[in-house]
C-alpha positions in Angstrom: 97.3 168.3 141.7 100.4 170.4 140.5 103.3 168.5 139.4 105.6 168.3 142.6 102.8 166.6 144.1 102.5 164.4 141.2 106.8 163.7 141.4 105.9 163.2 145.3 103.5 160.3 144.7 105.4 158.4 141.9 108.2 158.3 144.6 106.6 157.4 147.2 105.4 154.6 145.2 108.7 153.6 143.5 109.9 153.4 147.2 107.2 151.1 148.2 108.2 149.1 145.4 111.9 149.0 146.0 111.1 148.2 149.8 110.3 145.2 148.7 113.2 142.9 148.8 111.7 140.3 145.9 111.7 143.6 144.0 115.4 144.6 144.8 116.5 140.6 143.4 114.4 141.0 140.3 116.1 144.6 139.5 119.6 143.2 140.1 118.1 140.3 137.7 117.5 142.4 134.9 121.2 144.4 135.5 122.6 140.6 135.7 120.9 139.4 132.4 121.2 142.5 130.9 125.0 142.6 131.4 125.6 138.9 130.2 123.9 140.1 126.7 126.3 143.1 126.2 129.0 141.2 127.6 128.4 138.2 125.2 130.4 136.0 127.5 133.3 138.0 126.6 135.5 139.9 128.9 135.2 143.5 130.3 133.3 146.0 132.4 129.6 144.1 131.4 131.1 140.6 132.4 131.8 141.9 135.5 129.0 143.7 136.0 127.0 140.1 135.6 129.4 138.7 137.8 129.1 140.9 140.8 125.1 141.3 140.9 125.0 137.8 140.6 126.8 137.3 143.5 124.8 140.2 144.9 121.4 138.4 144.3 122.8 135.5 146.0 122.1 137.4 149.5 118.7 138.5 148.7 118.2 134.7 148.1 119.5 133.8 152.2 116.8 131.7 153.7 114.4 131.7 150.6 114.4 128.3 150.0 111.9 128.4 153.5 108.9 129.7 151.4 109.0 126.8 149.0 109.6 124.2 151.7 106.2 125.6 153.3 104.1 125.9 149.7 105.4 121.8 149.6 104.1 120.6 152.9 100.7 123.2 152.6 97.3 121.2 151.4 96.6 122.5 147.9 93.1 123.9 146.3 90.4 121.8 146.7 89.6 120.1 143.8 92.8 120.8 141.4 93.7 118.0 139.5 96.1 115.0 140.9 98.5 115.6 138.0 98.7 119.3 138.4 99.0 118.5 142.1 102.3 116.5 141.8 103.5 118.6 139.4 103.2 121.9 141.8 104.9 119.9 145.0 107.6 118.7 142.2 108.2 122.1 141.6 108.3 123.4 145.3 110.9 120.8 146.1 113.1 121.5 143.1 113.1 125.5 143.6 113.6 124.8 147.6 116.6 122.7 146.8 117.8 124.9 144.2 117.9 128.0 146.7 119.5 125.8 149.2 122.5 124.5 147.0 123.0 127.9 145.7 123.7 129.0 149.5 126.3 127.1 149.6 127.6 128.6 146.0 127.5 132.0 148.0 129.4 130.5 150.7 132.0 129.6 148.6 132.3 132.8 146.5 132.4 135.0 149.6 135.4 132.5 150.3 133.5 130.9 153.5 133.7 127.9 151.7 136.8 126.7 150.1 136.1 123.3 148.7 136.1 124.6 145.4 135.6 121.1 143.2 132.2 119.9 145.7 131.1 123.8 145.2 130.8 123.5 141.7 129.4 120.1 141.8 126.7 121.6 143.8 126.3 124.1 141.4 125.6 122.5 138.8 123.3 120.6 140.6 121.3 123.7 142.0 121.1 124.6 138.2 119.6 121.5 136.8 116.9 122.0 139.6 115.9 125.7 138.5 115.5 124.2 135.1 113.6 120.8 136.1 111.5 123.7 138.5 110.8 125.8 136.1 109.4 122.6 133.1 107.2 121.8 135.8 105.9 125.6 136.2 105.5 125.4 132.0 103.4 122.5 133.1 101.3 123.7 136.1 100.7 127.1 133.8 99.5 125.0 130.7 97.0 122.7 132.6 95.7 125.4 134.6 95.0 127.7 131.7 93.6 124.8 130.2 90.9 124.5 133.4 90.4 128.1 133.4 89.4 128.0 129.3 86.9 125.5 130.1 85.2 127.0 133.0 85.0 130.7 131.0 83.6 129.1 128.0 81.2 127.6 130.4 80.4 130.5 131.9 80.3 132.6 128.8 77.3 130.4 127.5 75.5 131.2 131.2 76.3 134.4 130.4 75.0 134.5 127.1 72.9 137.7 125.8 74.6 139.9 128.7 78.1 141.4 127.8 80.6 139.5 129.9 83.1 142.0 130.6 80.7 143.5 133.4 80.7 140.5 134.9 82.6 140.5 137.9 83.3 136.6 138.2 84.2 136.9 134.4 86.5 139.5 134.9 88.6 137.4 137.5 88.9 134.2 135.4 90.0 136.3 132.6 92.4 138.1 134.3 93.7 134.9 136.2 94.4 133.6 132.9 96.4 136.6 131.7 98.4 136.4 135.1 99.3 132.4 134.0 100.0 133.2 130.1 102.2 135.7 131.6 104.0 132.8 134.2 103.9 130.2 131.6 106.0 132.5 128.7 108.3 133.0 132.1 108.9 129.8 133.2 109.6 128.6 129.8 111.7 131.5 129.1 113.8 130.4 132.2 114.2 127.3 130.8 116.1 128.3 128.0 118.4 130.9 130.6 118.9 127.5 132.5 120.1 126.0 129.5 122.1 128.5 128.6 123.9 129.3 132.5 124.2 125.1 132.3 125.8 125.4 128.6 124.1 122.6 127.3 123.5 124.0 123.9 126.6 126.2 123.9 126.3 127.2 120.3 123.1 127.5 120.0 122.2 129.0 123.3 125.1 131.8 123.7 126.1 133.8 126.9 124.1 136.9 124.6 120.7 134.3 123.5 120.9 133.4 127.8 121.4 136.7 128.7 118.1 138.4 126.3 116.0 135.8 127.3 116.7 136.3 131.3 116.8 140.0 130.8 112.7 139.6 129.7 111.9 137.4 132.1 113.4 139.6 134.8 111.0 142.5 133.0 108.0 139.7 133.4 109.3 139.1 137.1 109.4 143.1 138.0 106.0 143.3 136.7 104.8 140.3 138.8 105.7 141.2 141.7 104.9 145.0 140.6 101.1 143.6 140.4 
C-alpha cells in the first residue's frame, strides 16, 4: 500500500469519526477545557475561546436530553442488582434534566431568552444535576466492576490449567471491565469539573485544576466514543 493510499484511509476514517456529532461535542470539549486551563479564569483570547465553544456545544446538545429520557423508562439487564438499578435510572433522570435546563441556558445566551436572574437560577441547577449524575455513574461503575471481578475470578478457576486470554468469554469480561475503569476515572473526574464550573471549592478547585481535569476527561470521552 504506498503512502497516499495510506493518507487516503486515515482520512477517510478521521471523517467517519468527525461525522459523528457526539464526536464533534467531545472535540469542542477538549478546546473548551483546554482553554479554561490556559486561561486560568483570567481574561484574554483563551477565556474567550472557552466561552464561545461552550456556547457552541450547547447546540450539539439540542434535543439530547431525549436519549436519557428513553434509557430511564427502558427495562434494564436482567438480573443487575436493585441498587445498581436505582442508581442507573437516578442517573438517566439527572443527565435528562441537566440537558434540558441547559437548553434554556442556550436560549438565553443566544439572547432568545432574556430573563437573565431565572436563567442563571436554572443554571446552576442544570449543574448541580451533571454533578449528582455523574456520583451516581462513579457508583453504577464501582458496583459493576465489582460484579464483573467476581464472575472473572469465577471463571478463571473453571478455566484453570488453560491460559485464559484465549478464551473468548474471558476476553469480553476483561475488556468490559477496562471499558468501566475507564467510565468510572471519567465520571469521577467530572465531578471535580462540576465542582469546579459550580465554584464550590474556589480555591482549591481553580478555573486551571477545572479546566485539566475536563480537558482528560474530554480525551477519555473522544476515545469512548472513538471505540
Amino acid at each position: 500500500m504506498s503512502t497516499l493510499d495510506v493518507a487516503r484511509t486515515e482520512l477517510a476514517l478521521a471523517v467517519l469519526y468527525l461525522n459523528k456529532a457526539e464526536a464533534r461535542d467531545k472535540i469542542c470539549r477538549a478546546i473548551q477545557y483546554g482553554s479554561k486551563f490556559v486561561s486560568n479564569g483570567e481574561p484574554g483570547t483563551a477565556q474567550n475561546v472557552d466561552k464561545s465553544t461552550s456556547l457552541a456545544r450547547k447546540v450539539f446538545r439540542l434535543f439530547k436530553f431525549i436519549n436519557d429520557l428513553h434509557a430511564l423508562i427502558s427495562p434494564t439487564a436482567p438480573g443487575t442488582p436493585l441498587p445498581i438499578v436505582l442508581l442507573g435510572k437516578s442517573k438517566n433522570a439527572l443527565l435528562s434534566t441537566f440537558l434540558f435546563l441547559d437548553q434554556v441556558v442556550w436560549l438565553h445566551r443566544s439572547g432568545i431568552y432574556k430573563n437573565k436572574e431565572r436563567a442563571e437560577i436554572l443554571g446552576r441547577i442544570s449543574l448541580f444535576c451533571w454533578m449528582g449524575s455523574s456520583v451516581c455513574t462513579t457508583l453504577v461503575e464501582i458496583g459493576e466492576i465489582g460484579r464483573l471481578s467476581k464472575s472473572m475470578k469465577k471463571l478463571d478457576k473453571e478455566l484453570k490449567g488453560t491460559d485464559k486470554y484465549k478464551n473468548e468469554l474471558y476476553r469480553a469480561k476483561l475488556k468490559t471491565s477496562n471499558e468501566r475503569s475507564l467510565a468510572l476515572i471519567k465520571a469521577a473526574m467530572d465531578i471535580v469539573v462540576a465542582a469546579g464550573l459550580l465554584q464550590l471549592s474556589p480555591k482549591k478547585v481553580t478555573p486551571r485544576v477545572t479546566g485539566a481535569f475536563g480537558f482528560v476527561s474530554s480525551l477519555i470521552s473522544c476515545y469512548q466514543v472513538h471505540s
